[in-house]
Structure formats: C-alpha cells, structure tokens
Steps between C-alpha positions, in 0.01 A plus 500: 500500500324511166852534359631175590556324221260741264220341756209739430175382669148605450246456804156396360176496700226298375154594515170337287463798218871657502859464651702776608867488431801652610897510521685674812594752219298816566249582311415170381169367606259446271119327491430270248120383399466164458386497155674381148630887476596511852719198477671613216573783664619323829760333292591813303572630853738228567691517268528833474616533866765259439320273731719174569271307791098523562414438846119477613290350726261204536193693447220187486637442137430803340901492510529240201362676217766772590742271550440337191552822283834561685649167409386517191692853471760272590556662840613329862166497699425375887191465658593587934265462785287794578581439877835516437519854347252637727687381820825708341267788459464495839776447630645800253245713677282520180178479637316680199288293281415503156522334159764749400680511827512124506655483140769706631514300827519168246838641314660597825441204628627298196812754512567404842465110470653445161366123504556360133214261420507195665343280208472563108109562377366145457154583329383114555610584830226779522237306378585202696442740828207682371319147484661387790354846729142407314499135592578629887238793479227237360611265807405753705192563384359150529662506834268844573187231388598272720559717771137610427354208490545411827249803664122399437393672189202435291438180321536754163804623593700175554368375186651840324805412670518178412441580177763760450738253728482234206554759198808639711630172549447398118723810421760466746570139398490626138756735613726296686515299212639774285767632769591135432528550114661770555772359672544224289559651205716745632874328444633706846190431678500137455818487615463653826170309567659132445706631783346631739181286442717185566503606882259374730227677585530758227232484228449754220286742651815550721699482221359722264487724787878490552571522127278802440618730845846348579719537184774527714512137599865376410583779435649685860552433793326211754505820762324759223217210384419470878422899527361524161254254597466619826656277699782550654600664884586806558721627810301775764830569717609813671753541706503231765162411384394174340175447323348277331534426134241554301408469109329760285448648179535272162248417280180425706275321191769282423610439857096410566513210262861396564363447851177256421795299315741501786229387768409204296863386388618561879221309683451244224685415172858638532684248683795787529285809609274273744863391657603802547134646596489289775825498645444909532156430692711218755757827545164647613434745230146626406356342211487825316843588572595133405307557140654779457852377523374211285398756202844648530638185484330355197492893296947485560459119352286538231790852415743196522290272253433778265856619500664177430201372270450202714187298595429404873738340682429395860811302543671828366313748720597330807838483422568810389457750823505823373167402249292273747559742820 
C-alpha cells in the first residue's frame, strides 16, 4: 500500500523522554531521545526515509512537540486515537505490546486506513483547546471542593477550602476572560461565535467549546457532526433481529458541555428545541432519550448555520425539515 501514490508512512509512538519510529520497510525502526540532538535526528530520519505522512498517537500531549518538528519539516502529520489502533491490533491478532511494536502497529494501521487529514493545523486552534481542557479540569476541581464540603470536616479544613475555592475561582474567571480574547481577536473565530452564540441557549463556554473540538462544523455532513459528537444511533440488527438503537463514541468532553447547553435551551429558552422537546416526551419518550434527539437536532442546525454563515433563524429552522428534525 505504501506505494499508492508514493504514500510512505512512518508509525510514531510517543512516550515522555523518546519516540520510537518506524516505516513498514524492514529494517527501519529507530528510537529517538527526546533531546535537541535527538530531534534533529528524528527529522534527519524522515527525510531520509522518504517519509511522506507522520502518524502518531494522542499520548497526553507529549505528541505536540513532535508534531510540531514534523510540520515544521514541512511533513503531513495526524494525531489518531490510541483506542482505535489498539482495537486493529487486536483484531489483527497482534496481541504483543511494546513501544516498538506499537510504532509498527501505528504505520500499519495508517497503511490500512489511508484517512487524509480531516482539518489543516490551526495553531490558534490548539491553544484555544488547551485553555478550553484547563478551564474544564479547574471546573472540576472546585466541583471536587464542593463535593467535599458537604461531609463534616474540621472547622480548619473548610476554611482551607474555602480559601483555595476563592483563588480558583479568581483564576478561572481570569481565564474565561482570555478564552474570550482569544476568540475575539481571532478573525475565523469571531465569525463562528456571532453564529452560533446567536442561538438560544448557547453561551460561550459552549461555544468556545465547539470552536476549539469541533472544527468540522460546516464543514461535512449533518449525519458525520452527529457521530463526531457522539450523537447519533446506531443499528444492532441481525438477522430477523431488531434492537434498539443506540449512540456511542464521539467526543465525550465536548459532548459533556454541549449537553448542560441543550438541557437549558430545551426546557427553557429555545422556543424551537423546547417545541420539539416536548412533543417527543407527549410521544412518550424518556427525557434522556428526548435530550438526546434534541442535541442532534441543534449540533445538524448549528452545521447548517455555520455552513451557510447565517445567524439563528427560528422561522427558518421550522421550515426547513431536513435542519430542524
């Protein structure tokens, strides 16, 4: 396959001091330190392997830096889901494990789905995530103080918490002030957010959220937003059996906060979403189910909005079926 179009793939698996690399050409693997010489060497590697696409895994971010250098070699790179690869280990019977074998495991999997890139590198893109995952992560920990808070603990210890509570708060606002900066004077984020903030019941924590993890939006399909976000059905037929539909995979984080959104503009300020919320529960659905058919609805709409560069249009969404249902 690595002939296809000149295609030759290296398979790179990212560890904290070093990243092995290989091609499905034998003889090819190679460790690389991950120090100034090391690097240089990495890239010397690349190149002189004729190297046309870098594939490697999300490794906790250790995969930037390397990432970084390959772009900057000017070379095609893509970050894939560990749990991806390792499920077509499997499945290929590879059950061996280590940082070498999983390089290797990387390029034959990038051989085998030859997937170009769905999105250019957007570096404001990066950032804008990288604050966006700290914001959550710093929710969460005045979530864990809360949670705390509520067993009987010593009068020192809630006034620690307390403490800690207000200087995490301080920060977070501080923070969620510069996401918004951020997004303002970005020309392309701007854009999007006059969008998809003008629907109701979508506020910029949501839609930094959706800017940062869903650059896809107007960009494919109503049907491939749905599953990237995590959203949509899936058939569990066989035969003369008939089961029920159920949604999986997509991006959880994002999916998380697209929720919190959806609840409050289906129950409350979206005249549209709360229409068609309730008329699901009067066909007797669950409310979960019915929330979750209201997030698919408003994720293909907003795709509509972004793709046509429109604002909210109720009038419009009603209208138009295949947008609003």
């Amino acid at each position: 396959m690595m002939a296809q179009n000149d295609l030759v793939v290296a398979g790179v698996d990212v560890a904290k001091d070093k990243v092995d690399a290989c091609t499905r050409a034998p003889g090819s693997k190679q460790m690389f330190e991950r120090t100034k010489e090391g690097q240089r060497d990495f890239v010397a590697w690349l190149r002189r392997h004729g190297v046309t696409k870098v594939v490697m895994e999300a490794s906790g971010g250790y995969e930037r830096e390397w990432a970084k250098l390959v772009r900057a070699a000017k070379i095609d790179v893509r970050i894939v889901d560990p749990k991806r690869v390792r499920s077509f280990a499997q499945s290929a019977g590879r059950l061996a494990k280590n940082d070498s074998i999983d390089a290797d495991t990387i390029a034959w999997f990038a051989e085998t789905f030859n997937e170009a890139a769905v999105q250019a590198y957007d570096a404001a893109r990066e950032k804008l995530q990288q604050m966006v995952n700290v914001r959550q992560a710093t929710k969460d920990m005045l979530v864990r103080l809360k949670n705390q808070g509520e067993h009987k603990l010593p009068v020192e210890v809630q006034r620690l918490h307390t403490r800690i509570a207000k200087a995490i708060s301080a920060e977070l606002a501080e923070l969620e002030a510069e996401i918004s900066a951020l997004i303002e004077r970005t020309p392309h984020f701007a854009e999007l957010a006059e969008i998809i903030e003008s629907v109701p019941g979508i506020g910029r924590t949501t839609c930094a959220t959706l800017i940062a993890t869903m650059p896809e939006l107007g960009q494919t399909s109503d049907k491939a937003v749905a599953a990237l976000l995590g959203v949509a059905p899936y058939d569990d037929d066989s035969g003369r059996r008939r089961g029920d539909r159920h949604v999986k995979g997509g991006r959880r984080r994002t999916r998380n906060t697209f929720y919190m959104a959806c609840v409050g503009a289906a129950t409350r300020c979206n005249p549209v979403l709360k229409a068609f919320y309730e008329r699901l529960l009067a066909q007797g659905k669950l409310k979960k189910v019915a929330l979750t058919a209201c997030m698919r609805k408003l994720i293909c709409i907003l795709n509509v909005m972004v793709k046509r560069r429109q604002k909210w249009n109720p009038a419009l969404h009603v209208v138009n079926g295949s947008s609003a249902s």
